[in-house]
N, C-alpha and C positions, 0 to 999 in steps of 0.2 A: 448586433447582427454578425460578431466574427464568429460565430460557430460555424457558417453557413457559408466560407468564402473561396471556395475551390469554382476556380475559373472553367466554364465550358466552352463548348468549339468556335463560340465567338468570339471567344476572347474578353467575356464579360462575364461575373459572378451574379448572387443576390446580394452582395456589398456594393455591385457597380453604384452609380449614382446617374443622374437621368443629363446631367452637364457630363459625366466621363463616358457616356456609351455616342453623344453627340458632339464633342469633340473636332474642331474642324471642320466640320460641317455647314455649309451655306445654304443654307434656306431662304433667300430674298427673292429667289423667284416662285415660292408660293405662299400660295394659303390654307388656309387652316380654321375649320371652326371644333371647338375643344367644348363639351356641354357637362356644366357641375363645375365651373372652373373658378370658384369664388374659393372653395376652403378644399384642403389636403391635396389629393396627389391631382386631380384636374388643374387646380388655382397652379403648381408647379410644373407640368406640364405644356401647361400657356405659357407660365415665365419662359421657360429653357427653349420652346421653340420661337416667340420672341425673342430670344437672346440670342438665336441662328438666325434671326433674320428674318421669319415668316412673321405673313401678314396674321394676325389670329383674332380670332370674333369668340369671343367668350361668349356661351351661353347658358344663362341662369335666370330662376325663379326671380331670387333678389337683384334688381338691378343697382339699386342705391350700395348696398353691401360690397357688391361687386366693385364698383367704381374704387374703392379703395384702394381696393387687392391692384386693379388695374393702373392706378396712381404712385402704388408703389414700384410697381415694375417700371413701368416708367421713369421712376427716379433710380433706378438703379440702370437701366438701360436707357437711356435717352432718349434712343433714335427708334424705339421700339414700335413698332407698328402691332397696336390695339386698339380693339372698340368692346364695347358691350352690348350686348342685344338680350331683352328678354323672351324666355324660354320657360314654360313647365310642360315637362315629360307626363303627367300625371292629368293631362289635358288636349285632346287629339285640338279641338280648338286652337288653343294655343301653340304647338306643331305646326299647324298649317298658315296660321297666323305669321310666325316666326319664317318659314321655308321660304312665303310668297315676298314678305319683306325683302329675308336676302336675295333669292332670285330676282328680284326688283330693279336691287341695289346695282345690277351686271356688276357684282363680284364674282372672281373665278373661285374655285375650289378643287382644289387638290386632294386636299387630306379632311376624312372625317372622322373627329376621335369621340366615339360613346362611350360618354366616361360614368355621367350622370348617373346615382343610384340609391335606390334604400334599403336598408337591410332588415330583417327579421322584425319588422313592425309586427303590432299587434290588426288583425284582421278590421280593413278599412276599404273601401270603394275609392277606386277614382271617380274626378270629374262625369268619368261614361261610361260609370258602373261594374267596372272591369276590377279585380282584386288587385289590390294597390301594387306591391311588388313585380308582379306581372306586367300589370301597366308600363309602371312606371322605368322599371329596369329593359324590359322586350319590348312593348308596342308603343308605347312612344320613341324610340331609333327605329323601331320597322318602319314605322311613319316618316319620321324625317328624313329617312335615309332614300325613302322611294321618293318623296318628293325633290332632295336634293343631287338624283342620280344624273337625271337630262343636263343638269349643271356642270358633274362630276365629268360626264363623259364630253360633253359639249370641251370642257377646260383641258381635257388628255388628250383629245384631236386637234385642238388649236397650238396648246403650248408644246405637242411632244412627249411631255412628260405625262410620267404611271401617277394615277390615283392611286390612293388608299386609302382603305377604309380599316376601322382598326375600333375593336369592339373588347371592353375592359369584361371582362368574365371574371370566373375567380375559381378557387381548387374546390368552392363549394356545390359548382356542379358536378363533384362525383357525390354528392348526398342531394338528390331530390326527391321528391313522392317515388315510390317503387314504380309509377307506368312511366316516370319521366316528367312529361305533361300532360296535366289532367284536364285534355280537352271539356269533357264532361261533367269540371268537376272544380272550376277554375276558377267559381264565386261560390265556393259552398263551403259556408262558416263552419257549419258543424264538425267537418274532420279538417279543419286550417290546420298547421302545423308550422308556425315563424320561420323555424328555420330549412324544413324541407320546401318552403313556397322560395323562402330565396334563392335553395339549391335548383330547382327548380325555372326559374328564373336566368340564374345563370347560364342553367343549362340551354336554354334558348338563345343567349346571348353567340354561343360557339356554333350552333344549330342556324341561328340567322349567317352568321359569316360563311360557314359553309355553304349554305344551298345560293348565296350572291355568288361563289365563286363558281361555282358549276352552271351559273346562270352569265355573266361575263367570259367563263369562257366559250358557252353553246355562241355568247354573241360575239364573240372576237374583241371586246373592249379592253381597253390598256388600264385596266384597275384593278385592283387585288383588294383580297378581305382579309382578317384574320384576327383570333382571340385572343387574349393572355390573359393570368394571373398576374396579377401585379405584387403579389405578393400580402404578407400577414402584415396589418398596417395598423396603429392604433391611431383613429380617426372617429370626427362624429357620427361615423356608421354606425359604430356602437353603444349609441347613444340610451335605446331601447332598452341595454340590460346591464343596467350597472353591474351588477356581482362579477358578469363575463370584463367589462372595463377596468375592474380594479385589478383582475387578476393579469391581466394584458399588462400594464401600466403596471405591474408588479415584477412580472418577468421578462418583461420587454426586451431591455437591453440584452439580453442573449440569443432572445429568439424570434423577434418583431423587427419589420423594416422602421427606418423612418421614412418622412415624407419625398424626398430626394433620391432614396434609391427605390421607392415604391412606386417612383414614377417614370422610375430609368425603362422599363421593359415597354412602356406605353409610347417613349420616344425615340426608344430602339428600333419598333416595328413602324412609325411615322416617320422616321429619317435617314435611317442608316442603309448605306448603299450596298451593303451585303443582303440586306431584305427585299430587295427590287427583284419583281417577276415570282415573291415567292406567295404562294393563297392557299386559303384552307387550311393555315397550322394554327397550331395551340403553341404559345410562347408561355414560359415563365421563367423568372432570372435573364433576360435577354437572351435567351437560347429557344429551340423548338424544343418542346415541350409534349408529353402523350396525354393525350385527355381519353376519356373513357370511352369503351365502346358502344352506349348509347350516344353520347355527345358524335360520331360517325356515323350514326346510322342517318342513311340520305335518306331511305324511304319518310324518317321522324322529320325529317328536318322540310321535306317538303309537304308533307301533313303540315308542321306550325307554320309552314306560309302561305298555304291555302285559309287556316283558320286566321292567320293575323290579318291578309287582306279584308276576310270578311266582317273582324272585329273594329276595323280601320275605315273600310267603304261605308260612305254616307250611306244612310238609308234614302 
């Protein structure tokens, strides 16, 4: 990744690493739930804000897998404060299953990082009938996130301290379906496209963080949103298309993060005290970052949260 290492205004590259952007930083007075955090940049993400000191609830599919990842952090940080809790995004059940648990738990929460995702699958249904990607990447965090808000905000009037909310996007929402999101059009196999349902996808990902920010601040709450690229990362995201994996895994080294600096931008925007009071930006490389001007349009971004409430609300 040294082609890529000229430092921006924050004093951090796409070389940073996700331990050099948090640096000094104490985190023991919060918490943290991190979701996908078993393998690549979520599972590293947990580590490093464990390693600051926050409390963090990993949430994943595989619980038993997890434990692992969670054992070894552990032994490398001792005094680490972690738990595991099962989680699948691809199941509003499960969502709510998981939210009413932690809220249960009267754990606070601070920080929520949506990391969890799938990429460029071949055309599948979730759990609730919803096109997998979609599901999976947007309406399950629009889910957990409304139900973990009363917590969020409940935790930023008691302790003081800013929530954040911080939603892992990627540079592939500037390629979605040409209307954006196809409201109309959101389970129909016949014109699926892998990679424009991910762009897609994404693209709700920055679309969700936005219209939270305009909606915290109509209400005056001390919590902030915000997306980022994490960056080009060869991970089992690309699992789906080998030809595209070899050729990653081929030229990587000059132009691929690894898993440490691909998860610096995610804990750049979860901890670092230059990013306090900041909402509504697109980060990449630990910098703000300009995402496209669909990804700003509020009229869009309040359209999909009108439609994600209604894909979300029990019948």
């Amino acid at each position: 990744m040294w082609i890529f290492g000229r430092k921006g205004p924050s004093g951090f590259s796409a070389c940073s690493t996700a331990e050099e952007v948090t640096q000094g930083i104490d985190g023991s007075a919060l918490s943290a739930i991190v979701t996908g955090a078993s393998s690549g940049i979520g599972a590293e993400t947990a580590r490093v804000l464990a390693l600051r000191g926050v409390n963090v609830v990993m949430a994943v599919r595989n619980v038993e897998s997890c434990k692992k990842v969670k054992e070894a952090i552990i032994k490398e940080s001792p005094k680490a404060k972690i738990d595991v809790m099962e989680l699948d995004l691809a199941s509003l059940a499960s969502v709510r299953k998981f939210a009413s648990e932690y809220n249960s738990s009267e754990l606070p929460l601070n920080l929520l990082i949506n990391n969890a995702g799938v990429m460029a699958t071949p055309f599948m249904l979730s759990q609730d009938n919803i096109e997998m990607q979609f599901a999976t990447n947007h309406l399950g965090h629009f889910l957990l996130t409304n139900l973990l808000l009363e917590n969020m905000k409940k935790t930023a009037r008691e302790s003081g301290k800013e929530g954040r909310i911080v939603n892992v996007s990627s540079e592939a929402h500037r390629y979605p379906y040409r209307e954006g999101i196809r409201f109309d059009k959101i389970n129909d196999s016949s014109s699926y496209n892998s990679i424009l349902a991910y762009g897609q996808s994404k693209l709700a990902n920055v679309l969700h963080a936005n219209e939270l920010t305009r909606l915290f601040q109509e209400e005056g709450v001390k919590i902030t949103a915000n997306s980022l690229h994490p960056g080009a990362i060869a991970t089992n995201l690309l699992r789906h298309h080998g030809l595209i994996e070899g050729l990653v895994n081929w030229v990587g080294k000059y132009f691929i993060k690894d898993i440490p600096q691909g998860a610096a931008t995610t804990c750049y925007v979860a901890l670092h005290p230059a990013v306090e009071g900041v909402s509504g930006e697109y980060f990449s490389d630990s910098n703000v970052g300009q995402p496209t001007k669909l990804a700003t349009d509020a009229q869009l971004a309040q359209k999909l949260w009108d439609f994600s409430l209604k894909l979300t609300n029990p019948k």
